[in-house]
N, C-alpha and C positions, 0 to 999 in steps of 0.2 A: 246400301245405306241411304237413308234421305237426309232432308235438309227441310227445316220448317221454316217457311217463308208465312208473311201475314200479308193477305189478300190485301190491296187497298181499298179504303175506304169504308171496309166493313169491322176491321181488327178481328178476322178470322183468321187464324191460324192454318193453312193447307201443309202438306207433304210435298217436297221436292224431290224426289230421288235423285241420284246421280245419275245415272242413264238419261235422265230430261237434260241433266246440263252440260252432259256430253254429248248428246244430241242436236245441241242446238251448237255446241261449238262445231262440230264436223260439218254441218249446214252452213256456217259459214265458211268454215275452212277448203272446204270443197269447190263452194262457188266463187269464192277469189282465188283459188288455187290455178285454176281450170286458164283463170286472166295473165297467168306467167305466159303462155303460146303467144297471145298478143305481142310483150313484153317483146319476149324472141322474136319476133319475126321481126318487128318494128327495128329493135336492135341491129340486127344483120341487117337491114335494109337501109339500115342509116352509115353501114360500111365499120359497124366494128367486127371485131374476128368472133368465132366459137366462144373461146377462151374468156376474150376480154365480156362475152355477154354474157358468161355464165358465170364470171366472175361476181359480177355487178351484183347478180341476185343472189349470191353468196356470201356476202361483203356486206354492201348495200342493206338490201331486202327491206326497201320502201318503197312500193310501189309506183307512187305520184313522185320520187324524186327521181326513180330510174327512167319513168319515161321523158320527166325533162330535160335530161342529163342529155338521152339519145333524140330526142327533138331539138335540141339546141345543134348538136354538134350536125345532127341531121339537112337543119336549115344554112351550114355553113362559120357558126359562130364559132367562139375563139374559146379552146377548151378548158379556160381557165373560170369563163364568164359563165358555159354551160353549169361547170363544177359548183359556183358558185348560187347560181339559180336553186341547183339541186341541192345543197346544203340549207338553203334557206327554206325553203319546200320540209326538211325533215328537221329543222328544229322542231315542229311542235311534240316530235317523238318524246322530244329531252322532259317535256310538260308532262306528256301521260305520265313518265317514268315516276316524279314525284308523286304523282297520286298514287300508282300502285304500290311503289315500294315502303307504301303504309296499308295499301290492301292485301297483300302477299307476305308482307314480312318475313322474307324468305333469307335462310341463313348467308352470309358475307359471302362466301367462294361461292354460292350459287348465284351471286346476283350478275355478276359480268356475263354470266352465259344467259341468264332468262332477259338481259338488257336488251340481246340481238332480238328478241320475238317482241320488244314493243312498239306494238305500230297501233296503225287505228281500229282494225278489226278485232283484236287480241284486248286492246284497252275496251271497246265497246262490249265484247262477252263480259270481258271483265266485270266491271261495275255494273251489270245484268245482273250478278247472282248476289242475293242476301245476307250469303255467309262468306267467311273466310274460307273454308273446306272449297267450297265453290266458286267461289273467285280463281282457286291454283287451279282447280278441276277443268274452268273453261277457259282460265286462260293460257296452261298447258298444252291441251285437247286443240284448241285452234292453232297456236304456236304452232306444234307439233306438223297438223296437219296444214297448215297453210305453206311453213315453211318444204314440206319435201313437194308436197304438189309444183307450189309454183316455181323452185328450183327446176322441178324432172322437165314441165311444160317448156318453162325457159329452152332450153335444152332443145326439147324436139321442135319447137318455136322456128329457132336458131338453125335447125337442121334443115326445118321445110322449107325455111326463106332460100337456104344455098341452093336446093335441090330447083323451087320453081326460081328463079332468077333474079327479074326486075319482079319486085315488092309493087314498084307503083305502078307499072302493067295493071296488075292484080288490084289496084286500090286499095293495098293492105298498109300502106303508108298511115291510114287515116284509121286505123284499129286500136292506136296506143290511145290517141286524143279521147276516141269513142269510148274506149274502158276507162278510162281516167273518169270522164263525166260522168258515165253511170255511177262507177265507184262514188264521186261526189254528192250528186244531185241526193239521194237520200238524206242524207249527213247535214244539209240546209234546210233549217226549219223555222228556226224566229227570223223578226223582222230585219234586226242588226246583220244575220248570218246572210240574211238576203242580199242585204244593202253592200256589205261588202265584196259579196260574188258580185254583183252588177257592174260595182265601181273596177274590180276587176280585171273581170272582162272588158270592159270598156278601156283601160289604159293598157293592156294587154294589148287587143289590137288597133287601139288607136294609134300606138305607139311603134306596132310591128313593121309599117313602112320606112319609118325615118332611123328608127335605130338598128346597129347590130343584133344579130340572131342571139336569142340568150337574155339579154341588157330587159326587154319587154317584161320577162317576166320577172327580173328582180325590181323593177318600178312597181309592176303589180303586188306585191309585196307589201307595199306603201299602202294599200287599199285599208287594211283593217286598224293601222291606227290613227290614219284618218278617218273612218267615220266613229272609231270609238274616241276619236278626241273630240267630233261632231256633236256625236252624243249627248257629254258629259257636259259642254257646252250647254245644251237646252237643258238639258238637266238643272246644271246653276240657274238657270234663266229660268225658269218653274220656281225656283225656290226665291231665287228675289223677287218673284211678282207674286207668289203666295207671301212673303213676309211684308212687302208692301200694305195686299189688302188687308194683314192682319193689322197692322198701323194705324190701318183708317178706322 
């Protein structure tokens, strides 16, 4: 079956089959999936068990909150402060949710089990496709496959961190950081999205010396409604000097 999407800009009408938009979910789902190894290794190396890492991405299965969780606890911090890092990290989950569950309109008992697969990658196929049909198609198809990938990966992750030993021998300590930022860096595109990552980063580790492991990145946190309060600020300020020069 296909799906007719309208070109933009032209109002032509093209053919989307479903195999294109399965397509592009398993392309995603594949290449974040493959990022759960990271996950694992990172995890064991930061000294939790099998169990508790393969828990995480079972439970969890937010990628940017799981490796904050084990970077905080990693650096030392205090497992209540990590927890809370990583909660804060995957509120924006709770956001996509309201948008999908008017894109999916998916029956009551199915919605607590399709809630575990919305993350960012799942939301982004998401709102990719034109139709309803296609929206469940990719964001099934990624769910799907993101979630068993980066589960099994976790897993043998987790496995390979026991088997070589010390993780920072190996420099594998710095793999969760590294997959997290790629995962990001795409995902930052207007100028606001910028401003925020910079402000960030910058209270991130300006902050990493003086405080507890953990506490850095719930300051960072603070980043985005400060500049969207920054904003909105110059925003009014445009608008009182536009209604001034209309005065004159």
């Amino acid at each position: 079956m296909t799906e007719q999407t309208a070109v933009p800009g032209t109002g032509v009408v093209e053919d989307k089959p479903d195999a294109a938009v399965v397509r592009d979910a398993l392309g995603v789902g594949v290449a974040v999936g493959l990022s759960g190894f990271a996950f694992g290794v990172t995890s064991a190396g930061s000294g939790l068990t099998l169990m508790q890492t393969c828990a995480l991405s079972l439970l969890v299965f937010t990628g940017a909150s799981q490796f904050a969780l084990v970077g905080a606890l990693a650096a030392g911090g205090n497992p209540l402060t990590a927890a809370a890092g990583a909660f804060f990290l995957g509120v924006r989950n709770a956001f996509y949710g309201l948008r999908l569950s008017q894109l999916l309109a998916l029956p009551r008992a199915v919605r607590p089990f399709a809630a575990q697969w919305v993350i960012d990658e799942t939301t982004a196929v998401a709102l990719a496709q034109p139709t309803r049909r296609s929206v469940r198609i990719g964001f099934t198809v990624t769910g799907l496959t993101l979630y068993l990938l980066w589960n099994l990966t976790t897993l043998l992750g987790a496995l390979g961190a026991e088997a070589i030993g010390d993780t920072d021998a190996w420099g594998l300590d710095a793999a969760g950081p590294a997959v997290f930022l790629a995962l990001l860096a795409p995902m930052v595109r207007t100028t606001t999205e910028r401003a925020v990552a910079a402000l960030a980063v910058l209270l991130g580790l300006g902050l990493l010396p003086v405080l507890p492991a953990g506490v850095p990145v719930l300051v960072a946190a603070l980043a985005a409604p400060a500049v969207l309060w920054a904003r909105g600020r110059r925003r009014g300020s445009a608008v009182e000097d536009s209604a001034r020069e209309g005065e004159r």
